[in-house]
N, C-alpha and C positions, 0 to 999 in steps of 0.2 A: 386613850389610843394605845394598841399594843408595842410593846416595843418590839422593834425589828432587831436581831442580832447585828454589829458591824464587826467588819473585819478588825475595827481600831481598837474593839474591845480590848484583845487580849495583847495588842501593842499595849496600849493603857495600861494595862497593869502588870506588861514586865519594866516599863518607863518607871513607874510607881516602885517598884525593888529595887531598883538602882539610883536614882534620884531624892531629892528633898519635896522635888514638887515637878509638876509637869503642867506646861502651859499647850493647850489645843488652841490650833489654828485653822483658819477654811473659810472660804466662804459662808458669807451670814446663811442661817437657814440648813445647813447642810448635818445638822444634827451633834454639835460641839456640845448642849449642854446634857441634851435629854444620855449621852456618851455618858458625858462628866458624873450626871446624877447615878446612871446605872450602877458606878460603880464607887460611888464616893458614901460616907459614913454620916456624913453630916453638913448642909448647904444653907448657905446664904444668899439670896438673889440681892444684891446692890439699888435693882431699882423695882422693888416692891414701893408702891405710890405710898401704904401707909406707913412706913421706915424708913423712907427715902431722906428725909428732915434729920433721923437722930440718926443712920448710919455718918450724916455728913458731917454731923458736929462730933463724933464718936471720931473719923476719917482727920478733922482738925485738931484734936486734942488726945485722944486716945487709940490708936487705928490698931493697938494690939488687940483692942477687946472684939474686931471685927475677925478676929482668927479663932476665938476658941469653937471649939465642936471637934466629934470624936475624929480621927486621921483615918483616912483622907480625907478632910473638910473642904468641899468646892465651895468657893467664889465666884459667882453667876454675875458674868456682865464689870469684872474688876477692873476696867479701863475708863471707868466712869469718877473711880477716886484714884488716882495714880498712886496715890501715898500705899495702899496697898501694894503694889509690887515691892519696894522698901521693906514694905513691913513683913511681908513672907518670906526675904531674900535673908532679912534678919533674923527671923526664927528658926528657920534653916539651919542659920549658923550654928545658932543656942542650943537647937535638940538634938543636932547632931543624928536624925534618922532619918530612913528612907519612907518617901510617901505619906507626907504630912498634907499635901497643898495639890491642888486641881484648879486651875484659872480657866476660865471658859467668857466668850463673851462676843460681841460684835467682830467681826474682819475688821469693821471700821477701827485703825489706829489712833490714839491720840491727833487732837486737833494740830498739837506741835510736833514734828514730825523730828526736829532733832532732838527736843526730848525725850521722843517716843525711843530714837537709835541709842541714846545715853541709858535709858531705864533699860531694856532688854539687853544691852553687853553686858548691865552690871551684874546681870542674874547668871553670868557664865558659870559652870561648876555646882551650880545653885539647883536651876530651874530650867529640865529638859523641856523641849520642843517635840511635837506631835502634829506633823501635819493631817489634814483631815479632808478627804472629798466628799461631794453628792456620792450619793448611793450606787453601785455597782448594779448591774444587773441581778447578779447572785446575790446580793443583800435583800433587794429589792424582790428576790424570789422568783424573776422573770428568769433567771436561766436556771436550766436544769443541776447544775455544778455536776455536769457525769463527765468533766475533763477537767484535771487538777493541773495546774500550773508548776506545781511542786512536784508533781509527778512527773509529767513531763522533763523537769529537769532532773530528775532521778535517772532515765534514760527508759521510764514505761514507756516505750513509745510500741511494741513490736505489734502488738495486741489492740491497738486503738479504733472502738468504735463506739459511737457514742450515735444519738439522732435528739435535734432541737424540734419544739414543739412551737417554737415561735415561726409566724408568717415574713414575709416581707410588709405588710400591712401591720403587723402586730413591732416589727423593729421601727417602723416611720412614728408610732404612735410615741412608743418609748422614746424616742429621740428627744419631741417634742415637750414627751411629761417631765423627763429628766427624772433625774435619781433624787428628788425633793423629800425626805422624809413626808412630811406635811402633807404629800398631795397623793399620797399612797389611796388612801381611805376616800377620797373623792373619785364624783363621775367624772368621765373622762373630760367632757365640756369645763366643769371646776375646774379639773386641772390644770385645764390648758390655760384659761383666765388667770388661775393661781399667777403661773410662771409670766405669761404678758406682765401682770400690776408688780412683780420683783423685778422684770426689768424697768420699768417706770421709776420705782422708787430707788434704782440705783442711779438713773438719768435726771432725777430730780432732788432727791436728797444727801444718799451716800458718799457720792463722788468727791462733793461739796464738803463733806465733814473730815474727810481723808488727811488733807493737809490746810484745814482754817479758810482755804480761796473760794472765792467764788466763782464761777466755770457756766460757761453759756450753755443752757442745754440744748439746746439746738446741735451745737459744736460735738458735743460727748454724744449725741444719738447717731449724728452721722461718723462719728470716728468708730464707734462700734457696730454700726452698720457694716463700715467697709472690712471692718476687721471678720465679721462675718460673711460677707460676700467673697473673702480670702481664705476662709476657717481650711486650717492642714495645707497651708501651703507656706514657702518663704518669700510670699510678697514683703518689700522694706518698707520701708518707713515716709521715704519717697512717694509711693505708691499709694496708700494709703492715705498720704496730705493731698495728691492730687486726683484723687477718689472723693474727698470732702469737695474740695472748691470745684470739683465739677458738679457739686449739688447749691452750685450761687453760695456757700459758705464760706467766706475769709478764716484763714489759720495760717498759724507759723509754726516754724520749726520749732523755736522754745514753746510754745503751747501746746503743741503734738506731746512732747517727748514728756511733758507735766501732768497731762492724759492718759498718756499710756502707762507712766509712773501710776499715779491712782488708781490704776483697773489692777496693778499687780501688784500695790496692797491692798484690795479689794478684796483678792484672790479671785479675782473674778475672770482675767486671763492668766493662762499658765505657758510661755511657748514650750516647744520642745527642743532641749539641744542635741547643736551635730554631734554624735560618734565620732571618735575621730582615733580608729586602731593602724597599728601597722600593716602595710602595704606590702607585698612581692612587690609592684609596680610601683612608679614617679607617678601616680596618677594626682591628679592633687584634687584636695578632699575640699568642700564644702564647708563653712562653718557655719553659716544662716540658722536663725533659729527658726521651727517650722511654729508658724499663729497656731495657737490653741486655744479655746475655754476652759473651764473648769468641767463645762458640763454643757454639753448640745443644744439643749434648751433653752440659752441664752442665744443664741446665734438664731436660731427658727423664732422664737419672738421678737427678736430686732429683725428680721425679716420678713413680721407677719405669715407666717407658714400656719400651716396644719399637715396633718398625716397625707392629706388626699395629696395637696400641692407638692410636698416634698415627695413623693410616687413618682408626680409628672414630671419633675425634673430629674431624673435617674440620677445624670453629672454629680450634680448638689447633696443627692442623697449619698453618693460615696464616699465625698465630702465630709458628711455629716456623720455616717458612720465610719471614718476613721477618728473622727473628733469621739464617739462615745467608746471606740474600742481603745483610745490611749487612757482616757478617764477608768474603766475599766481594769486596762493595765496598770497603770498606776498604783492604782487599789489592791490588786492583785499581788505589786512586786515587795509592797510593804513589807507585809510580814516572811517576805523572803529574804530583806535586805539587801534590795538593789536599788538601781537606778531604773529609768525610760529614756531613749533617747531615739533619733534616726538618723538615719547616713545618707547622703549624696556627694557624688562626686564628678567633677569635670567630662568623666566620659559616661554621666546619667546613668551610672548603674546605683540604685535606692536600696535603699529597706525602710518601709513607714515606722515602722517600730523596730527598735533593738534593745532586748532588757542582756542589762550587764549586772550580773550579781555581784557582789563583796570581795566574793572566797574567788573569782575569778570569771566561773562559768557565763556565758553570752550565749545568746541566740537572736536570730536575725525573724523579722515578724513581717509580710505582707498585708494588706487590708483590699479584700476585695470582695463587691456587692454578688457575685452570684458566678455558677460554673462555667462559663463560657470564659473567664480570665486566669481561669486556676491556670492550664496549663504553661501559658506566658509567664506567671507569677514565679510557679517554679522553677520555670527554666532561669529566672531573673537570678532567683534566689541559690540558687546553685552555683550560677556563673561569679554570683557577687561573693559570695563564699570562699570560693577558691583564689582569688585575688588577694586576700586576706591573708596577713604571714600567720600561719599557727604555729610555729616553731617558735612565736614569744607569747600569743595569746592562748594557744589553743585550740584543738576543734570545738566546733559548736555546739550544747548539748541537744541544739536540734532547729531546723528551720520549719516555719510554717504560716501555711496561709488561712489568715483570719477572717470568716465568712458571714454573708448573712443567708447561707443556708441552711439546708435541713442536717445534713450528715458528718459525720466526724470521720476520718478513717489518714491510714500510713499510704502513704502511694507507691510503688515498684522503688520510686527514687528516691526513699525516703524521708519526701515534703512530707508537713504534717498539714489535714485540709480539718479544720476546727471551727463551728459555729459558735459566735460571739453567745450564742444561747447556749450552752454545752459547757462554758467555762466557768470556770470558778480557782480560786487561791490554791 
């Protein structure tokens, strides 16, 4: 299968110049190894069936001998011998260079979960972190990339016009296929089966392996149901328990909160946090964190959808496409070195999105399915702007509304109206 380029690439290997070792993380499935290998020198898969015997007695007695190969030498699957981490952390030390070590492997964490928090603080200074999502649109080559995110905050904005070749039909599809590496190359029907048996196998095995317990699946299909039936909003936790037991399901507080623990070492949910900048006004700010996936796909399979169904509930599809435009962002703000986050506040003035860069710059981001809400968007986005002290933060490099239509373009007022198909890093 061909490889796809990923934005994590060339994160990878500026982590790899600064570092001894860089460990990827992300959701299973999301492309950590086939990353890893693109750019590593020399790899060892852990649980190759015929080595699997003499990696473990090598893991027992000798675990430096599972490091040599030329640098960057990946580690396929390292959390299967733990003694590896140890033993990369200590080489590290000894060669004293950058870009020896690439760990790649399951989301699923060690079965001992404090274990698991002792081995990764000890690799502080050692061994950089690489988070890693489902596939972008523009990875995945569904969007045009004729609107740069980096541009945009350069202040290209005067000149903006761009046209998406994607449908509305063609974004319900994407929703559901998700940015799966794996499921690129398959007909549409695979794909969509693909994603159903990944969330089964997270409902029946993954959850389970997380932290050593055993977990009713009955219990974890419907907590992740409801968690989808809420996808982009700040329903609590409250909510959600009594969203379960209205499906004749018994849960408690401590099992909820042990649940939704596992789904976010999973990587499998990500929320979004609140923004929370300086005000002109007492207005008081929100701190809820807004439910997220990783990736939309999960949410439309726990729901049983397809492209047609998600049409017919428009609501849901708005839904669903803010859930793939923050996945998107995300990905996008990486290699920018920022944050995602959204704002709400007591007198309901939002932004679904707000990417805050490093160096300072912010901008405020709406998501809306189609032209009949741009112009309320804007008005939103402007008003909520100016409430905003920029005399500590700054003005915005720019506000805009995130679409699933056809056209890119600057409006009189300066909104930016941008097709989720159009965007790219």
């Amino acid at each position: 299968m061909a490889y796809f380029e990923r934005i994590h690439d060339g994160i990878l290997a500026g982590k790899l110049q600064s570092s001894g070792a860089v460990l990827i993380e992300g959701p299973k499935w999301c492309g950590k190894t086939s990353t890893g290998v693109h750019l590593a020198k020399s790899v060892i898969y852990l649980q190759d069936p015929d080595k699997r015997k003499s990696y473990e007695q090598l893991a027992d007695t000798t675990p430096s001998l599972l490091l040599h190969g030329e640098a960057p030498h990946l580690i396929d699957e390292w959390q299967t011998l733990p003694v590896v981490w140890d033993a990369v952390r200590f080489a590290v030390d000894q060669r004293q260079k950058m870009g020896q070590f690439i760990l790649t492997g399951s989301a699923t964490p060690l079965d001992d979960a404090t274990a698991q928090r002792e081995i990764l603080h000890s690799g502080t200074g050692r061994i950089a972190r690489m988070r890693m999502y489902p596939m972008s649109l523009w990875e995945s080559k569904d969007s045009n990339g004729t609107v740069s995110l980096s541009d945009l905050f350069a202040g290209k904005t005067a000149d903006l016009y761009a046209e998406s070749q994607l449908t509305v039909e063609d974004i319900a599809y994407l929703m559901c296929r998700g940015g799966w590496p794996g499921v690129l190359s398959l007909k549409k029907k695979q794909a969509l089966d693909v994603v159903y048996n990944y969330v089964d196998e997270i409902i029946n095995l993954d959850i389970h392996r997380v932290d050593g317990t055993e977990k009713n699946p009955e219990r974890v299909r419907q907590v992740l149901r409801s968690l989808a039936r809420n996808i982009s909003t700040m329903t609590t936790a409250t909510t959600i328990m009594q969203d379960v037991q209205a499906n004749d399901v018994s849960i408690t507080d401590k099992t909820l909160t042990n649940y939704m623990s596992a789904l976010r070492r999973l990587f499998i949910t990500e929320d979004l946090k609140a923004w929370q900048p300086s005000l002109r006004s007492k207005t008081a700010i929100r701190t809820s964190h807004k439910r997220h996936f990783t990736d939309p796909s999960i949410a439309t399979a726990l729901l049983e959808l397809n492209p047609n169904s998600v049409i017919d509930d428009f609501n849901l599809f708005g839904y669903l496409l803010e859930d793939m435009c923050v996945r998107d962002l995300r990905c996008y703000t990486l290699p920018l070195r920022g944050d995602v986050f959204h704002y709400h506040d007591q007198a309901n003035m939002e932004s679904d999105a707000v990417i805050r860069l490093y160096d300072g710059r912010w901008a405020l981001i709406e998501v809306k399915t189609g032209s009949k809400q741009i112009e309320d968007a804007a008005k939103n986005l402007l008003k909520l702007a100016s409430t905003i002290d920029t005399d500590k933060i700054g003005e915005p490099s720019f506000l805009m509304i995130l679409t699933a239509g056809q056209f890119a373009y600057c409006r009189k007022d300066g909104v930016l109206v941008v097709p989720i198909g159009c965007l790219k890093p």
